[in-house]
C-alpha positions in Angstrom: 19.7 -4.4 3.3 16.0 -2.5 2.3 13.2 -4.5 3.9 9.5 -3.7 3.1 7.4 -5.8 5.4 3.5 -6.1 4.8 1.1 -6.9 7.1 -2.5 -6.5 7.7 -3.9 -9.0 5.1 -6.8 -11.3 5.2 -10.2 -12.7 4.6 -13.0 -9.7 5.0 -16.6 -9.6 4.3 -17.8 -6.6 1.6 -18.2 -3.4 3.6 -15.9 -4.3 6.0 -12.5 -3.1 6.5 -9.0 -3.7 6.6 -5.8 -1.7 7.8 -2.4 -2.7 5.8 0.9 -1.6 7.0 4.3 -1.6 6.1 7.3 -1.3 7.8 10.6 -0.2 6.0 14.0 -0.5 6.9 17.6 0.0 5.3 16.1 3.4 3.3 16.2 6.7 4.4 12.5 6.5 4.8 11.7 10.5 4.8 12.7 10.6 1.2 11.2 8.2 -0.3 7.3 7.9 -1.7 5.5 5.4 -0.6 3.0 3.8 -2.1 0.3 0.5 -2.6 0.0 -1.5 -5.6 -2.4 -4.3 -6.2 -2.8 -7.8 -8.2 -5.4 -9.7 -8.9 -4.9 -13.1 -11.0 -4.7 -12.5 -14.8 -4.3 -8.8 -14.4 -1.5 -6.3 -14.3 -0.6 -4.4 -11.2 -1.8 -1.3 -10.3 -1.5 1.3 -8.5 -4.1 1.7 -5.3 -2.8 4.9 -3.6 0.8 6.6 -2.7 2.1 9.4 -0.3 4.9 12.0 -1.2 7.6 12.4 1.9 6.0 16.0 1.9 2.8 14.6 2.4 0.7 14.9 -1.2 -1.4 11.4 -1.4 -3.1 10.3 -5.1 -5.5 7.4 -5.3 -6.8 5.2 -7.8 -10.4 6.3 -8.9 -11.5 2.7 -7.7 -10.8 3.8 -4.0 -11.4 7.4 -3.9 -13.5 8.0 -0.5 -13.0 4.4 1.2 -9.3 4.1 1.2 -6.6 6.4 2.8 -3.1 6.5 2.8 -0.9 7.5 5.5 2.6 8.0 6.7 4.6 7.7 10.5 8.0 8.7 9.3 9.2 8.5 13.0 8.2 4.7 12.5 9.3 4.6 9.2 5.8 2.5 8.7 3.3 3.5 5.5 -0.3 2.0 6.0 -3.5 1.6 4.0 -6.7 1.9 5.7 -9.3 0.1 3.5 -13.2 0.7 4.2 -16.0 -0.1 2.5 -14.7 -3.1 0.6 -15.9 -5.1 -2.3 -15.4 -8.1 -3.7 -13.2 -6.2 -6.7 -10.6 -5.0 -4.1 -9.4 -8.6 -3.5 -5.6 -9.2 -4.6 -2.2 -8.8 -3.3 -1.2 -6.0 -2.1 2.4 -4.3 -2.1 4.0 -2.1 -0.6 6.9 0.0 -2.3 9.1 3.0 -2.0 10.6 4.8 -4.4 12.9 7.4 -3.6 11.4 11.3 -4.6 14.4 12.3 -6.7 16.3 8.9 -8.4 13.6 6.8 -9.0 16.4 4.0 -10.0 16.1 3.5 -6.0 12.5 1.3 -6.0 12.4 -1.4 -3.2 9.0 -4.1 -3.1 7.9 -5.8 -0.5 6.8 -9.6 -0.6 2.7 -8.3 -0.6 0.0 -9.6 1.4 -3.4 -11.1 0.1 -6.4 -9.1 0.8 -9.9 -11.6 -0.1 -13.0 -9.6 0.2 -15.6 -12.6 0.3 -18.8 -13.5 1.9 
């Protein structure tokens, strides 16, 4: 059974920051990329920032230079360390895994609400 488990979420002042991570399970995790999606109400889900198993990470414009995305494959864990927030990052965020080579194999997890908010 694939499990994606998000955690890190919560209530964070602008310019403050957050660290989401996800723990996997039932995938072979080391070939699969991983990657953070976002959803605010009324709007479509998007991508926020993804790792390759070799290591390549792409962001959404929105995040360059505060957020980075990382990888422990030994832990089998993907996180998402969030700086410099701003009232526009606030949405769920989730986690998901799509494997590098049959991208029919694409696992969510259950997200976890991020509110940037004085």
């Amino acid at each position: 059974q694939v499990q994606l488990v998000e955690s890190g979420g919560g209530l964070v002042q602008p310019g403050g920051s957050l660290r989401l991570s996800c723990a996997a399970s039932g995938i072979g995790f080391n070939t699969y990329t991983m990657g953070w999606y976002r959803q605010a109400p009324g709007t479509q889900r998007e991508l926020v920032a993804a790792v390759t198993s070799g290591g390549t990470t792409n962001y959404a414009d929105s995040v360059k230079g505060r957020f980075t995305i990382s990888r422990d494959d030994a832990k089998k864990t993907v996180y998402l360390q969030m700086n410099s927030l701003k009232p526009e990052d606030t949405a769920v965020y989730y986690c998901n895994g799509r494997h590098w080579r049959y991208s029919a194999y694409s696992y969510w997890g259950q997200g976890t609400q991020v509110t940037v908010s004085s």
